[in-house]
Each structure stands twice: as C-alpha cells, then as structure tokens.
C-alpha positions as CSV (number, residue, x, y, z in Angstrom):
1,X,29.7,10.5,57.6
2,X,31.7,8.0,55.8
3,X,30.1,5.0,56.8
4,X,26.5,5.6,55.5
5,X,27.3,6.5,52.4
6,X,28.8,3.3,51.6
7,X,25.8,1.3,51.9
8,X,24.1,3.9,50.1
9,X,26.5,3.4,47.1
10,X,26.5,-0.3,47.8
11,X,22.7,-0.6,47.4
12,X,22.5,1.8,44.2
13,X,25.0,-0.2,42.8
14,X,22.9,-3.6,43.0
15,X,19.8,-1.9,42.1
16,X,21.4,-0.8,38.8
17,X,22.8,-4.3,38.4
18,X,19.0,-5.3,38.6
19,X,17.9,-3.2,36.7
20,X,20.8,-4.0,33.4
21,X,19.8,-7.8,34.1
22,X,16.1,-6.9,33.8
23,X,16.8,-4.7,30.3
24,X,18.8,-7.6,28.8
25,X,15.8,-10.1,29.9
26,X,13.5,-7.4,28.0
27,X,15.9,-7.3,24.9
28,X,15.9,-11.0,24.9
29,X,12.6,-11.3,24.7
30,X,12.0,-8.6,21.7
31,X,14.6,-10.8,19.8
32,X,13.0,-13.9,20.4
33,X,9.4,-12.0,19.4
34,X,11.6,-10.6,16.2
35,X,13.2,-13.4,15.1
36,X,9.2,-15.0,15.7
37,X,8.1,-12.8,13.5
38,X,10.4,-13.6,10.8
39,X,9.9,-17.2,10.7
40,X,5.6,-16.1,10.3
41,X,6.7,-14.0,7.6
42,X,8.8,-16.4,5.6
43,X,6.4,-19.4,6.1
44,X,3.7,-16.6,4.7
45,X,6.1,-16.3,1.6
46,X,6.4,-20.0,1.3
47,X,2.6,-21.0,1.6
48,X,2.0,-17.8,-1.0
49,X,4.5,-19.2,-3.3
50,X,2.9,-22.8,-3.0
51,X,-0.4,-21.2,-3.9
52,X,0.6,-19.4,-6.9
53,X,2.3,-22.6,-8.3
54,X,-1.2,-24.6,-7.0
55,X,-2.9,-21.7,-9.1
56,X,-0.6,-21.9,-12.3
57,X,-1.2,-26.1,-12.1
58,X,-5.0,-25.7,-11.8
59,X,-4.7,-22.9,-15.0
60,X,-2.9,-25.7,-16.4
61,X,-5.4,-28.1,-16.3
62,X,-8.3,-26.4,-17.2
63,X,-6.6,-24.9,-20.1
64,X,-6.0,-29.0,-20.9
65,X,-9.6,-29.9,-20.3
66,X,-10.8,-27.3,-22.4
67,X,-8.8,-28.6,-25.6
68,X,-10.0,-31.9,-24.4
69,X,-13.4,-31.2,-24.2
70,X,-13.2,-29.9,-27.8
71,X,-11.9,-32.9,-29.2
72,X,-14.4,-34.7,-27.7
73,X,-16.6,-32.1,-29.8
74,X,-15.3,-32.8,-32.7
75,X,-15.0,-36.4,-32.2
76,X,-19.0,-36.6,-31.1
77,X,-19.7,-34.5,-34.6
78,X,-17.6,-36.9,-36.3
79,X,-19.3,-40.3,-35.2
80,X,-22.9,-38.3,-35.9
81,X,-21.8,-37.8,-39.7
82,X,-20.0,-41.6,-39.6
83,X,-23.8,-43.0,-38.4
84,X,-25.8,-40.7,-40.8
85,X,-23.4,-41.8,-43.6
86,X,-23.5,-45.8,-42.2
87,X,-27.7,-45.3,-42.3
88,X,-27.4,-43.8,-46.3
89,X,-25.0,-46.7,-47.7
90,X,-27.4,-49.9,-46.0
91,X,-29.3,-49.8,-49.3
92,X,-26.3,-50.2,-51.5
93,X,-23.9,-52.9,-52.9
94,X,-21.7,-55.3,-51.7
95,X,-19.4,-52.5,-52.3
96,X,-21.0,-50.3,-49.9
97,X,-21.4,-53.5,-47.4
98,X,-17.5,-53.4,-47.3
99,X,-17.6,-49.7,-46.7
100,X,-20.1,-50.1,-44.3
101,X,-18.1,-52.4,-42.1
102,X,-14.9,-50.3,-42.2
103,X,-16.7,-47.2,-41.3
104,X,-19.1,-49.0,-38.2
105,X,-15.2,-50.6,-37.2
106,X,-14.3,-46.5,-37.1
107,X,-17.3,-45.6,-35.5
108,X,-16.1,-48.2,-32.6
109,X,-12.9,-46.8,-32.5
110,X,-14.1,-43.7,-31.7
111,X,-16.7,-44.4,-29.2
112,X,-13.8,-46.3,-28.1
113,X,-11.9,-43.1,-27.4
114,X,-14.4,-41.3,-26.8
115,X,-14.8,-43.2,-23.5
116,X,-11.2,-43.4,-22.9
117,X,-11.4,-39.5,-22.9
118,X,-14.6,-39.0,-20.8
119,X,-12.6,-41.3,-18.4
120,X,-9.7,-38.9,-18.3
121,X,-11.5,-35.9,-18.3
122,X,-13.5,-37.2,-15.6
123,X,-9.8,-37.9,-13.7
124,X,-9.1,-34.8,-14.4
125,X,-11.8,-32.7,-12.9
126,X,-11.6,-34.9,-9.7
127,X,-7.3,-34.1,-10.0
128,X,-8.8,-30.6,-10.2
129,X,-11.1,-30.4,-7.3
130,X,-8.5,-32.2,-5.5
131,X,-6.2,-29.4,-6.1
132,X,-8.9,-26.7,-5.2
133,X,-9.3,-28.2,-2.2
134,X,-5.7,-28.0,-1.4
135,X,-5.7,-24.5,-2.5
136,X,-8.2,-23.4,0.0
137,X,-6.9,-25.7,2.7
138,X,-3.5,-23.6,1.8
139,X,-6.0,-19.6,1.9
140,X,-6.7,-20.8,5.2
141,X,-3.3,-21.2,6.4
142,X,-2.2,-18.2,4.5
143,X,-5.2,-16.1,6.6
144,X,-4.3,-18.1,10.1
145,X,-0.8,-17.3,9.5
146,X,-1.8,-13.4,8.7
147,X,-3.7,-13.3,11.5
148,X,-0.6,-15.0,13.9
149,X,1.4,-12.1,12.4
150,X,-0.7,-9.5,13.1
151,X,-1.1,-10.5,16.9
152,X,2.9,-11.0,17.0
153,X,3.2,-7.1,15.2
154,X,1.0,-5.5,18.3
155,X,2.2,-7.7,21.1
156,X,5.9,-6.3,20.1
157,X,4.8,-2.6,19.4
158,X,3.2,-2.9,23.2
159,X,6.5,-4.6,24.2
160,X,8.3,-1.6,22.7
161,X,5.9,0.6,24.2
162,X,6.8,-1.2,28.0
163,X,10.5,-0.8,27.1
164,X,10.1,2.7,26.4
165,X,8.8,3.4,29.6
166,X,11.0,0.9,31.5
167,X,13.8,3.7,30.0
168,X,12.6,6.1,31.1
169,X,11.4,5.0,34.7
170,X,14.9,3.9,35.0
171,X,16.2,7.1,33.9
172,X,13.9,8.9,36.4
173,X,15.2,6.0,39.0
174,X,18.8,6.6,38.5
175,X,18.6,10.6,38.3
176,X,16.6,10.5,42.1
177,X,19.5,7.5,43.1
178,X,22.1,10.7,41.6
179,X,20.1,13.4,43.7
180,X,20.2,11.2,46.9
181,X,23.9,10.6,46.9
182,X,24.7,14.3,45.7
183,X,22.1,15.2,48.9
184,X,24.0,12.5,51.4
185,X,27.5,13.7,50.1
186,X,26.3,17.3,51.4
C-alpha cells in the first residue's frame, strides 16, 4: 500500500511545482503590464505639461501681437495727420519748406518702421501657427497615448480577471489533489 502512494505524492508535488512556476510567470507579467502603464501615464503628464507651456507661449504671443498691432494703429494714424499736415504747409514759406522736409524725413521714418513691424508681425503669426501646429501634433499624441492607456487598463483588469480564476481553479486543483491522497491513504 506503500508503494503507490509515493508516486501519487511524487506527481502532486510536481504538478504544484507547475503550477507556482506558472503563477510567478502570471505575476511577472502583470508587473511588466504595471510598470507599462506607468511609463503611458508619466509620458501623458509630460506631453500635458509641454502643451500647457506650448499654450502659455502662444498666449504670449498673441498678447505681443496685439500691442503690436496697436502700435501699428497709432503709428498709421500718425503718418495720416503727418501727410494731411505736409499737404496744408506746401503753400507756405521757406519756413514751412524746412518744416516740410523734416516732417516728409519723419513720415519715412515711420513708413520705415512701419514695414519693419509688418515684417515682424508677419514672423510672428507664422512663429504662431508654427506653434499651433505643434500643439495639435502634441493633442494627437496626448489622445493616442490616452487611448494606449485605456487598452493597457482593460488588458490588465482581464489579466486580473484570468488570475483570479487561475486561483481559484488551483485551489479547486489542490483541494481534489488533498481528497485523492486522504482517499488513497484510506
């Protein structure tokens, strides 16, 4: 009676040895799926954190080509009241020749930065498109890395379901493995 239930304990014993290496090989996996699911998370926090400073640099700018476009304002109101006032002092004196020179030498001045501002406004709103372009190119990561994450976050609530019932199909496995050496014992 001896002899087969060696074997028996033999066997049991290598089948539970199976089955610990198989749990650890599950365990390992739902760590490497965790630690996964980290890294999606913090490269979600980084590309966020990119956009918001993308965001506060395009605020930046428009808040700058706003006052810019105000000087230019000014500066186009200026030149109008510079040319009605050059047209008004033709018909006077030598005096008002003088005058006229100095004021048509302003006027060039500020057509001359006038133009130097259109050109860096222009630069700007390109800069500016340029940076909405990277802030969309940046959404789209953002969503693509959402969407990663939120396959990952089922794929390891099914692997936590299979665990679960790995458990307990083991602990059904080793209760019968309990009830057939209790039985060949008898």
């Amino acid at each position: 009676m001896a002899a087969p239930l060696f074997p028996a304990i033999f066997t049991g014993f290598f089948f539970f040895i199976s089955l610990t290496s198989q749990d650890q090989l599950k365990n390992n996996d739902h760590n490497l799926l965790i630690r996964e699911l980290d890294d999606a998370k913090l490269k979600l926090s980084r590309l966020e954190s990119v956009l918001e400073e993308t965001i506060q640099s395009i605020d930046a700018k428009t808040l700058l080509l706003k006052e810019r476009e105000k000087l230019l304002e000014g500066m186009e109101n200026k030149i109008t009241h510079l040319q009605s006032v050059i047209s008004t002092l033709k018909d006077d004196s030598l005096l008002a020749d003088e005058k006229l020179k100095a004021l048509q030498e302003e006027v060039r001045l500020l057509w001359d930065a006038s133009r130097k501002n259109n050109f860096e406004l222009h630069v700007m709103e390109s800069e500016a498109q340029d940076t909405e372009d990277r802030v969309e190119a940046v959404n789209l990561k953002v969503e693509k890395m959402a969407e990663v994450v939120t396959e990952q976050w089922i794929q390891i609530q099914h692997l936590e379901q299979a665990l679960h019932l790995a458990q307990e199909s083991i602990a059904r496995s080793k209760a019968k493995v309990h009830e057939m050496l209790i039985l060949e014992v008898l």
